[in-house]
C-alpha atoms as an extended CHARMM CRD file, in Angstrom:
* protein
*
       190  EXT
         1         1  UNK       CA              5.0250000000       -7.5810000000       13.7200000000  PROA      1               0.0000000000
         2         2  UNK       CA              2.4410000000       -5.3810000000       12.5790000000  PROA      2               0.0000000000
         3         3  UNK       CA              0.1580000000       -5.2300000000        8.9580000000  PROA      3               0.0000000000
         4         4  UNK       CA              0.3660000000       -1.1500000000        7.7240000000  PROA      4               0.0000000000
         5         5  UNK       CA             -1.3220000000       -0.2770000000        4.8590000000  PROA      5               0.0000000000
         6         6  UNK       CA              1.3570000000        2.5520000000        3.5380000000  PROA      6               0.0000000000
         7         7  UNK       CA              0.1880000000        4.8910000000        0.8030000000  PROA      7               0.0000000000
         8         8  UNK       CA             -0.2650000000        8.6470000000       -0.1150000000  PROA      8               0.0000000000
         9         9  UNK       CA             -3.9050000000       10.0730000000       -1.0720000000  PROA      9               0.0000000000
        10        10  UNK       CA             -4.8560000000       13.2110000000       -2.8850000000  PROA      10              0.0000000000
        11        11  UNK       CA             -6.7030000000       15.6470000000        0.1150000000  PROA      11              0.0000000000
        12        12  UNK       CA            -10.2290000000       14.3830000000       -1.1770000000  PROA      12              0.0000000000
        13        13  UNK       CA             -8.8090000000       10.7210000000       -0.6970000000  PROA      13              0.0000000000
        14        14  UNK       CA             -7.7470000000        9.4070000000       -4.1650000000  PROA      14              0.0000000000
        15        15  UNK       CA             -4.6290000000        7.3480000000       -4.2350000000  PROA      15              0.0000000000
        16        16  UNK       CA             -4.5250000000        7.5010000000       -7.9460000000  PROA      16              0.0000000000
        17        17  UNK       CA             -6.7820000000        9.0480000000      -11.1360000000  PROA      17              0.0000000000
        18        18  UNK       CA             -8.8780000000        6.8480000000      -12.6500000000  PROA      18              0.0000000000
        19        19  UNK       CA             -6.2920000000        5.7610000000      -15.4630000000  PROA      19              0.0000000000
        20        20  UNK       CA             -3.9930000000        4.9060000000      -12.4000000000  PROA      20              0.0000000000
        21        21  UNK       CA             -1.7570000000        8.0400000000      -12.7730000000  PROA      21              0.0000000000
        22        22  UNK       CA              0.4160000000        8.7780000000      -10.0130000000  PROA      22              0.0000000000
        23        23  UNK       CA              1.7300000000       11.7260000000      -11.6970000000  PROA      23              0.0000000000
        24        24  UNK       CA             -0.0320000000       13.9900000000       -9.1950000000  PROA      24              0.0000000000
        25        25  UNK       CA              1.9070000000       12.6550000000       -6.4780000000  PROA      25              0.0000000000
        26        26  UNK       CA              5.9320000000       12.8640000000       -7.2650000000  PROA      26              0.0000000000
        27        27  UNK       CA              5.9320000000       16.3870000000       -7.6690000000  PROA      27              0.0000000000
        28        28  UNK       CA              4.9110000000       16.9160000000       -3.6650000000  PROA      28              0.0000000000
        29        29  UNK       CA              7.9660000000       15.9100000000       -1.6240000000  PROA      29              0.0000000000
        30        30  UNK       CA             11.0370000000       14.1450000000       -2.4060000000  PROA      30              0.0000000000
        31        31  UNK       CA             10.7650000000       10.4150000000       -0.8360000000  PROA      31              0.0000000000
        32        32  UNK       CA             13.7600000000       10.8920000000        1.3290000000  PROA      32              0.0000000000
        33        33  UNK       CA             12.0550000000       13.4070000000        3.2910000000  PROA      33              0.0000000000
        34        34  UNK       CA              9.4280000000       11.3040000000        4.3370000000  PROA      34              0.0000000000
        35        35  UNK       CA              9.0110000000        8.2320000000        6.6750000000  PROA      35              0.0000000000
        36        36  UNK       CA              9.5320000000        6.0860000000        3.8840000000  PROA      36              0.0000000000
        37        37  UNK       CA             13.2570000000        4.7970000000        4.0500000000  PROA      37              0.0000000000
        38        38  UNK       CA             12.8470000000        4.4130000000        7.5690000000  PROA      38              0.0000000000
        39        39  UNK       CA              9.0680000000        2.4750000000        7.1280000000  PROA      39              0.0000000000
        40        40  UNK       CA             10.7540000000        0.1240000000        4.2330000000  PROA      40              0.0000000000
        41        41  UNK       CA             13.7000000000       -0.7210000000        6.7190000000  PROA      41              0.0000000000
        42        42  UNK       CA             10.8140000000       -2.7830000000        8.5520000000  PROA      42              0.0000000000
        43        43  UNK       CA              9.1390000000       -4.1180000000        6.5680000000  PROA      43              0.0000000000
        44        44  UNK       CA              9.4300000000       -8.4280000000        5.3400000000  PROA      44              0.0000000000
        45        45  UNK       CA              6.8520000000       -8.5940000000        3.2310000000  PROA      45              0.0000000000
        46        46  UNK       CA              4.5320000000       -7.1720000000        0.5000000000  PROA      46              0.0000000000
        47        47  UNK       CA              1.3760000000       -7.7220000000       -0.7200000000  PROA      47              0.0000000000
        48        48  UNK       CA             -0.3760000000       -5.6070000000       -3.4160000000  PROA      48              0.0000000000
        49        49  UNK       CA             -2.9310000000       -5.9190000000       -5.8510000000  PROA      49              0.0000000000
        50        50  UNK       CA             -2.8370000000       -6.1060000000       -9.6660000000  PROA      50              0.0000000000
        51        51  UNK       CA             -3.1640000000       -2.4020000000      -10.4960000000  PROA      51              0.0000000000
        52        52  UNK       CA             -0.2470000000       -1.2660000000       -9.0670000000  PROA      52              0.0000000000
        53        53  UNK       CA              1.9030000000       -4.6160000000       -9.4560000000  PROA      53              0.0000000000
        54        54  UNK       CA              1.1450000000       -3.6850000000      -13.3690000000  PROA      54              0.0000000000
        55        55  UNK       CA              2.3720000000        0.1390000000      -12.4000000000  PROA      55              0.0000000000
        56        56  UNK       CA              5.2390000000       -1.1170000000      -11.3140000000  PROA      56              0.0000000000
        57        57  UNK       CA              5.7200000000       -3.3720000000      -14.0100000000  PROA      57              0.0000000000
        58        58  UNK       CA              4.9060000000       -0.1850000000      -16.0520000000  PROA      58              0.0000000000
        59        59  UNK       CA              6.6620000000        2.9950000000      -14.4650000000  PROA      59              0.0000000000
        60        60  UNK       CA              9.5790000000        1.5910000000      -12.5500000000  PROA      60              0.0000000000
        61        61  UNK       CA             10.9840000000       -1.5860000000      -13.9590000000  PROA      61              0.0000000000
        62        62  UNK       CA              9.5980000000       -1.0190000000      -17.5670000000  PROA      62              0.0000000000
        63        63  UNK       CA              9.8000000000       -4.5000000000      -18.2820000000  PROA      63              0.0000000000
        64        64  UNK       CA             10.4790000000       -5.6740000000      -21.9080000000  PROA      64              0.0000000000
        65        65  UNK       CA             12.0340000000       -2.1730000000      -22.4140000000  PROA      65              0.0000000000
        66        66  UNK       CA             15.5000000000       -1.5140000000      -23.6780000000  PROA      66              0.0000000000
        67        67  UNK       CA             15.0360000000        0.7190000000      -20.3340000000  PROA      67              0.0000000000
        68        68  UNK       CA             14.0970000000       -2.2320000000      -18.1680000000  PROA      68              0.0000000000
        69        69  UNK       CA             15.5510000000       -2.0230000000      -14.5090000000  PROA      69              0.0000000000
        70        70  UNK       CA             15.5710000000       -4.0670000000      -11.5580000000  PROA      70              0.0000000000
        71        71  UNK       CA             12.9990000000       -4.6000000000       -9.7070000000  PROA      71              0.0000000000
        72        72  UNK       CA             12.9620000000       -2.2260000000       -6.8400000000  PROA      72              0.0000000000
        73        73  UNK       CA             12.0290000000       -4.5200000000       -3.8410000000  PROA      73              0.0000000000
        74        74  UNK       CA             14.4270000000       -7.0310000000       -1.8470000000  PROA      74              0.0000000000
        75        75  UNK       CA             11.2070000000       -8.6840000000        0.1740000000  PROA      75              0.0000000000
        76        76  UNK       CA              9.0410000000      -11.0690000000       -1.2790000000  PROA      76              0.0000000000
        77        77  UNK       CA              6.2010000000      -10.0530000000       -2.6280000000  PROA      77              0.0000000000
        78        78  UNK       CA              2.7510000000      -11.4770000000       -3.3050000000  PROA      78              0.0000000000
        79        79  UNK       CA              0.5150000000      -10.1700000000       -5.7860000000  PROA      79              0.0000000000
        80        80  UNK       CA             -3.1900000000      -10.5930000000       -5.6560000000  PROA      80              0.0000000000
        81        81  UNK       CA             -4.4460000000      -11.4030000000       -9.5820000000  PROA      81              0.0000000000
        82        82  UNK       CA             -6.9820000000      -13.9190000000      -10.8030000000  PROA      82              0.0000000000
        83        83  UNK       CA             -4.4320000000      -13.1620000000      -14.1660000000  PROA      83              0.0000000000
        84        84  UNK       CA             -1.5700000000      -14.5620000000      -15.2380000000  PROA      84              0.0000000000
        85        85  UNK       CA              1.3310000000      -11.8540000000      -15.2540000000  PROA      85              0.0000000000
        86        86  UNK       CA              5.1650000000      -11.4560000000      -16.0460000000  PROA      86              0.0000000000
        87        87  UNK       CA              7.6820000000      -11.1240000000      -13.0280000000  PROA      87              0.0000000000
        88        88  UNK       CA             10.9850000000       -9.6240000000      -13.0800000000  PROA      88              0.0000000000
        89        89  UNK       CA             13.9810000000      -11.4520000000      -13.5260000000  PROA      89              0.0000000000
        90        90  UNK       CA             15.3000000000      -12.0920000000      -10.2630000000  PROA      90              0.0000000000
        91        91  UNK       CA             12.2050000000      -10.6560000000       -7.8540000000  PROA      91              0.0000000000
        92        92  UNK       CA             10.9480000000      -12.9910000000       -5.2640000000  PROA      92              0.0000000000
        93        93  UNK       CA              7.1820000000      -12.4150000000       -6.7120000000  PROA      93              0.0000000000
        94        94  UNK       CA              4.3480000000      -15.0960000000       -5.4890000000  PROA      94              0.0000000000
        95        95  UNK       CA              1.2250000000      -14.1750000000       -7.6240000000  PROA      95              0.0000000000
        96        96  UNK       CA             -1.6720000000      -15.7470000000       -5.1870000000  PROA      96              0.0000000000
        97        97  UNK       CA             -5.9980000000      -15.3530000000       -5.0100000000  PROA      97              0.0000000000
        98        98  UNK       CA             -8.6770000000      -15.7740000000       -3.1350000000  PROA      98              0.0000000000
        99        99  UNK       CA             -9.1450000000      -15.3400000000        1.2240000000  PROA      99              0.0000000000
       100       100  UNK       CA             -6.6550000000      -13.1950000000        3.0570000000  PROA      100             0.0000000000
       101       101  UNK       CA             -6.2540000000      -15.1560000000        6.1400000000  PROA      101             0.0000000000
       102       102  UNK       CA             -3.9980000000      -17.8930000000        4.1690000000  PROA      102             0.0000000000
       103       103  UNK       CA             -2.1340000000      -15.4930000000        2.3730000000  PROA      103             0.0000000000
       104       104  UNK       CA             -1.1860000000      -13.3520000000        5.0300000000  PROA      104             0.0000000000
       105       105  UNK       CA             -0.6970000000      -16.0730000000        7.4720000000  PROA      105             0.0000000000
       106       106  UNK       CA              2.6060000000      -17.3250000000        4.7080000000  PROA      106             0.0000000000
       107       107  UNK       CA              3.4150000000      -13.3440000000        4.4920000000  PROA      107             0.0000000000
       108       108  UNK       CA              3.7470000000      -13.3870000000        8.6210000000  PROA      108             0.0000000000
       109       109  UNK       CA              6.3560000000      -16.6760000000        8.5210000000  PROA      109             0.0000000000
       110       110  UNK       CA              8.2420000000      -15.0200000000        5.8450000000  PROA      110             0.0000000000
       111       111  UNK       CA              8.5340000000      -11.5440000000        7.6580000000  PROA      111             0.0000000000
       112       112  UNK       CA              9.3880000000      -12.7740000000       10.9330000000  PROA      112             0.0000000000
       113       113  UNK       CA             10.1610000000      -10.3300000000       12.8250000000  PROA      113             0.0000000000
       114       114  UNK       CA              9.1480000000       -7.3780000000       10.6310000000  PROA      114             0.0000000000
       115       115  UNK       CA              6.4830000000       -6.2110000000        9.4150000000  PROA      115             0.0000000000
       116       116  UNK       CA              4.2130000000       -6.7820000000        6.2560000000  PROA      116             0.0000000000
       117       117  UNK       CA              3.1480000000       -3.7620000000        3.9810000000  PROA      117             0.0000000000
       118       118  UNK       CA              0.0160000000       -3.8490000000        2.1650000000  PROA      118             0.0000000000
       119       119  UNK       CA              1.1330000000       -1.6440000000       -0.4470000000  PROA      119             0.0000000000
       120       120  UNK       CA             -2.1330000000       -1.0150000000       -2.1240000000  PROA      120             0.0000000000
       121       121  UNK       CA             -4.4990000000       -0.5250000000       -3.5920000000  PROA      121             0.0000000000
       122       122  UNK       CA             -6.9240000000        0.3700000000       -1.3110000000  PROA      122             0.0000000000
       123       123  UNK       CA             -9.1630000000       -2.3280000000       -2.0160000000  PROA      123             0.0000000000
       124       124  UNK       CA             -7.1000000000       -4.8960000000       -1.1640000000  PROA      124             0.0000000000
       125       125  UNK       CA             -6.3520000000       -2.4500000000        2.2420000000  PROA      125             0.0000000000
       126       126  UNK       CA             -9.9370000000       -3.2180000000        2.5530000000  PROA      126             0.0000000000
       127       127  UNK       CA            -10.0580000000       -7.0850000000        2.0730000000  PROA      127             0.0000000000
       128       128  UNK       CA             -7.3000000000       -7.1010000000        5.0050000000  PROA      128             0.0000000000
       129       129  UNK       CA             -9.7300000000       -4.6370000000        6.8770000000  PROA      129             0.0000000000
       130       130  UNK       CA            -12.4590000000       -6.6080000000        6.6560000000  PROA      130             0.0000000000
       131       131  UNK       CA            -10.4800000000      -10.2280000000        7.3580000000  PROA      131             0.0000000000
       132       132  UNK       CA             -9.4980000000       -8.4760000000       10.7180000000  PROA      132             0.0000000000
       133       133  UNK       CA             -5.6580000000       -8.4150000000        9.5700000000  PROA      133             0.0000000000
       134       134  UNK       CA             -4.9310000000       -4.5090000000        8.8950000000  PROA      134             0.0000000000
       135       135  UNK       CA             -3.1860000000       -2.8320000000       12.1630000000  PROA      135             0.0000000000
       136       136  UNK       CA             -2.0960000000        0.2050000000       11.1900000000  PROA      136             0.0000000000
       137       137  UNK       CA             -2.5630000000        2.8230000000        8.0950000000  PROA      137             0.0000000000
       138       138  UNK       CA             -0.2260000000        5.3330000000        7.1630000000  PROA      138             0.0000000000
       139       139  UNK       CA             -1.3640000000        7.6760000000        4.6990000000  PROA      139             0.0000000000
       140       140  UNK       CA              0.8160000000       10.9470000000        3.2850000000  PROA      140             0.0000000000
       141       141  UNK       CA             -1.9850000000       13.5340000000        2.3870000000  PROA      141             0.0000000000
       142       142  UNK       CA             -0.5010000000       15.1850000000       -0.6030000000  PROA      142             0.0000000000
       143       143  UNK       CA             -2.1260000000       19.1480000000       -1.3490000000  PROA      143             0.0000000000
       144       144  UNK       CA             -3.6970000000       18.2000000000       -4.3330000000  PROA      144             0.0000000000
       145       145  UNK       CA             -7.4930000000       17.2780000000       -4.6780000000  PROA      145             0.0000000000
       146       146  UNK       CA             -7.8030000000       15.0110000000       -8.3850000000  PROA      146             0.0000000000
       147       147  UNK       CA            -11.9010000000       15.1520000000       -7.8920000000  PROA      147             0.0000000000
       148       148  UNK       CA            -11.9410000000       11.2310000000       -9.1240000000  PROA      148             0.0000000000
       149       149  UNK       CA             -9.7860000000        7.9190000000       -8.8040000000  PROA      149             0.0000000000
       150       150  UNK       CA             -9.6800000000        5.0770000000       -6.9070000000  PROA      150             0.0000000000
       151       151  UNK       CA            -10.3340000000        5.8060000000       -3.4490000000  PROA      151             0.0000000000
       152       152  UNK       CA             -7.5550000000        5.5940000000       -0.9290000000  PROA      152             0.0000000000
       153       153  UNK       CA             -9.6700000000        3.1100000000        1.4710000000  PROA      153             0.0000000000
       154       154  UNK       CA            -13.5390000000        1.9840000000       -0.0700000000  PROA      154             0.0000000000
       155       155  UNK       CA            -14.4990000000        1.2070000000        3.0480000000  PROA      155             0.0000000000
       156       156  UNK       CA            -17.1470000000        2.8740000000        5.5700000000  PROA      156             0.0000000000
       157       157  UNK       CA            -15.7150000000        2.9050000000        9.3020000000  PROA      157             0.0000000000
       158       158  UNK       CA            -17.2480000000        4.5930000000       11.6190000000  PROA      158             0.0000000000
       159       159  UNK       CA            -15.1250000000        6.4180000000       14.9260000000  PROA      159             0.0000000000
       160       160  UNK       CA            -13.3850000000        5.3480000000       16.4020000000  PROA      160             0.0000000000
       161       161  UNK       CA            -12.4420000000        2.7650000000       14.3810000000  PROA      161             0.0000000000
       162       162  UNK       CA             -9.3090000000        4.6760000000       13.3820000000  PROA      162             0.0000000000
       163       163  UNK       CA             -7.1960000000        6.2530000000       16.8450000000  PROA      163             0.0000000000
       164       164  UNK       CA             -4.1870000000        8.6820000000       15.2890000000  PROA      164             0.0000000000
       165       165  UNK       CA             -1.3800000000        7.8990000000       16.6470000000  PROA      165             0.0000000000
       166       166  UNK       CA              0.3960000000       11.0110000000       15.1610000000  PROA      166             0.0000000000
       167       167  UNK       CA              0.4630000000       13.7320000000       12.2790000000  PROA      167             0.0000000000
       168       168  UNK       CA              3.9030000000       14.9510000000       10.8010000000  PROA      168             0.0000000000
       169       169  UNK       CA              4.6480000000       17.8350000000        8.4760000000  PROA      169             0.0000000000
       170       170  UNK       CA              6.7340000000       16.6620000000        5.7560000000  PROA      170             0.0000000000
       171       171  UNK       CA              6.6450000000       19.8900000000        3.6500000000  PROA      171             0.0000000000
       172       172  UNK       CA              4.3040000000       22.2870000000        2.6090000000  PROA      172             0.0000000000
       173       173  UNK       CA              2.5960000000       20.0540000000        0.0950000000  PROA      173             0.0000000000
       174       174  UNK       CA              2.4380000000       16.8860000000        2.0780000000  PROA      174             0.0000000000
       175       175  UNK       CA              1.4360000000       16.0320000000        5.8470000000  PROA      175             0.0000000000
       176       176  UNK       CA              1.7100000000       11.9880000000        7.2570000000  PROA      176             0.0000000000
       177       177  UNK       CA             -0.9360000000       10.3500000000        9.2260000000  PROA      177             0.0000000000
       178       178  UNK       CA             -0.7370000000        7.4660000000       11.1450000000  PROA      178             0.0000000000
       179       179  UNK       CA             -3.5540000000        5.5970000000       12.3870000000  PROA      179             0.0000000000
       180       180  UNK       CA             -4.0680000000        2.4240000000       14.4810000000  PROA      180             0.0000000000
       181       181  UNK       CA             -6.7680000000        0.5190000000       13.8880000000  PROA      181             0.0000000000
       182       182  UNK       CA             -9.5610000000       -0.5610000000       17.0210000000  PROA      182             0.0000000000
       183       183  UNK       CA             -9.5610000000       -4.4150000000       16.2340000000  PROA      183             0.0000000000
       184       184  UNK       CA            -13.0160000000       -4.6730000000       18.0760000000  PROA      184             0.0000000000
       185       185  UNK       CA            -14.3560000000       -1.9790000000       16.0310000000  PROA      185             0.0000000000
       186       186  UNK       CA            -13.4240000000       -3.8930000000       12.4090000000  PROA      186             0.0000000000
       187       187  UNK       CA            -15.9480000000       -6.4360000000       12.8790000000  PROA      187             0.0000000000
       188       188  UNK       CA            -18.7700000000       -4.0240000000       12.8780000000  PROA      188             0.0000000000
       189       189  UNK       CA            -17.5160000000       -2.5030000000        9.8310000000  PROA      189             0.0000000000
       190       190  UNK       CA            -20.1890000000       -1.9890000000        6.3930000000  PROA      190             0.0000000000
């Protein structure tokens, strides 16, 4: 069972403009061309903050829409909000705050075997990061640079506290990197 952080960043390391648009990003590759159905096959659990729990809510679903759709995840979910929010009809959604370790510890039992997916944003990345409970990032670098946003990991980490474990072309306007994460270098983290 491992914790990935999954995501795709502009190349000066936004994940999204500063309104949250991800409108940058779809244009780039199609999603069946990249690791993605075979990362989702994995994975038993999500947890993502309130920004993009809201794009979701937003973009895909559209909920209260005479466009509304399903929601597009069969794991559970937990959303990190100190607010209360609408869920999906149907969507296994457990809105939670406050320390990782708790949270994630629940996400783990509910996975078993497979792995969890800190979907984003890159804060909460972070707060797993710092709680010593991030293993693995896997970021697509899209060939656009948005010049502002919210950063794809606010975090300073020093070498080697990421080791790449590889680097895949997925067209010419997106390249994958995966990273592992030194566990004994997280602690020394700023």
């Amino acid at each position: 069972m491992t914790t990935q952080y999954y995501t795709a960043s502009s190349i000066d390391g936004f994940i999204a403009t500063e309104d949250d648009s991800l409108d940058w990003l779809f244009p780039l590759a199609d999603i069946n061309d990249t690791s993605y159905p075979a990362f989702i096959s994995e994975v038993g659990a999500i947890a993502m903050g309130s920004s993009t729990y809201e794009w979701l809510l937003r973009h895909a679903v559209k909920l209260g829409t005479v466009e509304e759709a399903a929601w597009p995840y069969s794991q559970p979910v937990w959303v990190f909000s100190s607010r209360n929010l609408d869920a999906p009809a149907g969507a296994d959604i457990r809105f939670v705050q406050g320390d990782i370790p708790p949270v994630h510890a629940q996400m783990e039992e509910v996975a078993k075997p497979k792995n969890i997916w800190v979907m984003g944003g890159g804060d909460l990345a972070g707060q797993f990061f710092d709680a010593n409970l991030l293993d693995e990032v896997i970021v697509q670098i899209g060939s656009v640079s948005l010049g502002h946003g919210k950063s794809v990991f606010p975090r300073r980490v020093l070498s080697p506290g990421f080791q790449l474990v590889s680097v895949n072309r997925v067209n010419d306007g997106m390249a994958e990197l995966h990273y592992r994460i030194g566990k004994a270098n997280q602690a020394g983290a700023a």
